[in-house]
C-alpha positions, 0 to 999 in steps of 0.5 A: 529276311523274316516271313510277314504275319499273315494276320497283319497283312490280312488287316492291312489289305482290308484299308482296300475294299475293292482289293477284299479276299473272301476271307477279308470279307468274312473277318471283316465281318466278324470283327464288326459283330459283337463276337469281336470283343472277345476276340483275339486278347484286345488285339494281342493276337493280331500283333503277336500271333504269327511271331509266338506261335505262327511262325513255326508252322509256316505260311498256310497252315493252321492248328486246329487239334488244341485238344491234343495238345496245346501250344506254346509262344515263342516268349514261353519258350525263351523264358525257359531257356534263359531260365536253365541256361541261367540257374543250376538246378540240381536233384531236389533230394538233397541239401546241397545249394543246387538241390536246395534251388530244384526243391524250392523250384518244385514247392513253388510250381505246386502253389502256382498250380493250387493258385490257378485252379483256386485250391486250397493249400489246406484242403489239396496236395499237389501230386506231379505225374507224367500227364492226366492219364498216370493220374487216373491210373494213380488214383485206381491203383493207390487210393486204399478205398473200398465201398465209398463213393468219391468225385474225380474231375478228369480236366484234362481238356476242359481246363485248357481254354476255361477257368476251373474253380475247385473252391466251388467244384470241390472234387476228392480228385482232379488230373491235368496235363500241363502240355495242353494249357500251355504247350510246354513242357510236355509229359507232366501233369498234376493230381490234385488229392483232397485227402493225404495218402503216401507212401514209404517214410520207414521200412524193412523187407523182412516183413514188409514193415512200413510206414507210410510217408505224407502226400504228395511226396508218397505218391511220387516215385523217384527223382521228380522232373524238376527242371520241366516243373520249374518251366510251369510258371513261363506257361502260368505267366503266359496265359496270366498276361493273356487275361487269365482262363476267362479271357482263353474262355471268351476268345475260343467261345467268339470262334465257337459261336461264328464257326458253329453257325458257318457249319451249319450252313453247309449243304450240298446242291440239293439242300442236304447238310454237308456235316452231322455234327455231335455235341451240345452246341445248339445249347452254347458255351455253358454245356459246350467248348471249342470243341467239333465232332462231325462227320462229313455227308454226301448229298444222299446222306452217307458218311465220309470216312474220317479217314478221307477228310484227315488226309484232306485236310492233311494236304491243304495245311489244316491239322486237325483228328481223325478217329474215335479220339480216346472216346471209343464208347461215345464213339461207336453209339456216334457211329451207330455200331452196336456194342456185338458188332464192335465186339465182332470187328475186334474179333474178325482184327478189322483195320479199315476204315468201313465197317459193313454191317448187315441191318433191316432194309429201312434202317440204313443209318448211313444214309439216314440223317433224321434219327440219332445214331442211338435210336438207330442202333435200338430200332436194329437190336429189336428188329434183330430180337422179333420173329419173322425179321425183314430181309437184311441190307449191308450197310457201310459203316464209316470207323470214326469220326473228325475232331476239330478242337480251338484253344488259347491261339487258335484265329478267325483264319483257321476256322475260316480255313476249316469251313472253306476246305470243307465246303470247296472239298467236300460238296457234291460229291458222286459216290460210286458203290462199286467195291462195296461189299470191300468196305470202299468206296470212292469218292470223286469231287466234281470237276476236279480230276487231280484232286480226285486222284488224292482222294482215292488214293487216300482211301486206299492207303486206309484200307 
């Protein structure tokens, strides 16, 4: 017997409005206001969500980690596989009627890739690697440049839930992995190269004679991953019969806007804010995507570990990230770590999740909500560098922060569920400052002993 889609169900029960959940009520809501336009592909989503892509998570689960990776449906996957269970596909490096099929096969993925990204075939050369990392290490490995000054796009995130039109960007470089516009298939990427380059069409050892081979063939090495390149056009289709990346853009940014305003209206008992978040999204979609960096606060403004809202997080089906996310620069301004005391953490091998530094008494950026993290951290250096400095304080410094990222499936009910868990969860808590100088401390949610139990345990487990 198959397992019912939670999503039909939820819009089956709102026929009776004495029988409305919560959640009922707040999808309601959502669907009556202007935001539900965009939302959900003209009801492609509520039909379709939990058979492509929600059944394989299961019931109470939702994916809230886009910007890691992206998902693909069902539908992608079959057409995949009917494809390779249909067609041989053989080494494009030959000539043979098999090779012939791969190569034609890897020719018209490069042109489905400049058609997406609206790329000249005249002005850029598709080169496939194995994600958008080997792309960015291509380009500072093998671009034989020196005192110039090019552009390079890293679209890695940005280009899973927007439209990129290289026709008006125009950078000399752009890197792309496809696993997060469509899921599948994984470990390939593309560098898109304004200018030729190449490796080796003739050579000898003796002498290191050479010459070079036209892009993009000379910044492949080896056999190239044919059958994953000839499953990118089921992820191009897929996303073409959502509505292409405008209709992915306006479905994630009507889940921004109503998941930004639930956020902001979280606080504790005593009128504190409940989450710090980072980001642009005061100044909407133009400068910020679907995309929350936040940290978790106490009622006096201390900062949760990361850590502790994952493993959270973790228990009630949510998947999102916890950490600094590839980012550690931006991160570690975030968390109000001066650029010495990272290098002294590094030094001293330190793993937890609390960093105890020693700042001027006053200038506790854990517990400060009202200054940025950057002018925390200046405010501490001066002080550092004047005479006759204030007594020292050791201040908890919690590592990293939570990322919650949406994309091309992403539902009303995962960010419902986000703000219900953070906010059921995480509101009031007592913190005890016992263990301090350890760099733990325990947290304990009001009234909910068990649960209290998980929470330590968590922040023990991340010591």
């Amino acid at each position: 017997m198959s397992k019912s889609n939670p999503l039909s169900a939820a819009a089956a029960a709102a026929a009776a409005p004495a029988a409305l959940s919560d959640l009922q009520k707040a999808k309601a809501s959502f669907l009556n206001s202007e935001l539900s336009s965009s939302y959900g592909y003209q009801g492609w989503l509520e039909q379709h969500w939990w058979a492509e892509v929600g059944a394989r998570f299961g019931p109470g689960q939702h994916y809230l980690d886009y910007t890691g990776a992206g998902q693909f449906t069902t539908s992608q996957l079959a057409a995949a596989f009917q494809e390779l269970s249909t067609t041989g596909l053989g080494n494009p490096h030959s000539n043979n009627p098999s090779s012939a099929a791969a190569t034609r096969e890897v020719a018209a993925a490069r042109a489905l890739v400049l058609a997406h990204f609206n790329a000249s075939a005249e002005e850029y050369h598709v080169i496939y690697t194995k994600g958008a990392t080997e792309g960015l290490k291509m380009v500072h490995a093998k671009s034989d440049v020196h005192n110039q000054h090019f552009v390079l796009l890293d679209a890695a995130a940005y280009a899973a839930t927007h439209a990129l039109d290289m026709s008006a960007v125009q950078p000399d470089f752009l890197t792309v992995s496809f696993y997060k516009l469509f899921g599948y298939p994984s470990g390939l990427g593309a560098l898109l190269v304004y200018f030729g380059g190449g490796s080796v069409s003739y050579c000898t050892a003796e002498d290191a004679w050479h010459v070079l081979s036209p892009a993009p063939a000379g910044y492949e090495d080896g056999t190239l991953g044919s059958l994953n390149i000839a499953c990118l056009k089921h992820g191009f289709s897929q996303l073409a019969a959502l509505g292409g990346m405008q209709a992915v853009s306006a479905h994630v940014e009507s889940l921004r806007q109503w998941t930004y305003s639930q956020l902001l209206q979280l606080c504790h008992s005593n009128g504190q804010p409940l989450v710090r978040l980072f980001g642009r999204h005061a100044e909407g979609p133009r400068q910020q995507g679907g995309i929350f960096q936040f940290q978790v606060l106490t009622p006096e403004g201390d900062r949760v570990p990361g850590s502790l809202v994952d493993a959270a997080a973790s228990a009630a089906g949510l998947h999102l990230r916890s950490g600094c996310n590839c980012n550690p620069g931006r991160c570690m301004a975030n968390l109000g770590i001066t650029p010495q005391q990272e290098r002294e953490r590094a030094a001293k091998f330190h793993k937890g999740p609390i960093l105890i530094v020693m700042r001027p008494q006053g200038s506790n950026s854990s517990s400060s909500s009202s200054s940025s993290p950057e002018a925390i951290v200046r405010l501490a250096e001066q002080q550092q560098q004047d005479a006759g400095e204030p007594p020292l304080e050791a201040v908890p410094l919690p590592l990293g922060s939570v990322r919650v990222s949406l994309g091309a499936y992403s539902t009303f009910e995962d960010c419902y569920a986000l703000v219900r868990l953070l906010g059921g969860t995480f509101t009031d808590f007592e913190v005890y400052q016992r263990e301090l100088a350890a760099g733990m401390k325990l947290v304990r949610v009001m009234d909910d002993a068990e649960h209290a139990v998980k929470l330590r345990a968590a922040v023990a487990l991340a010591q």
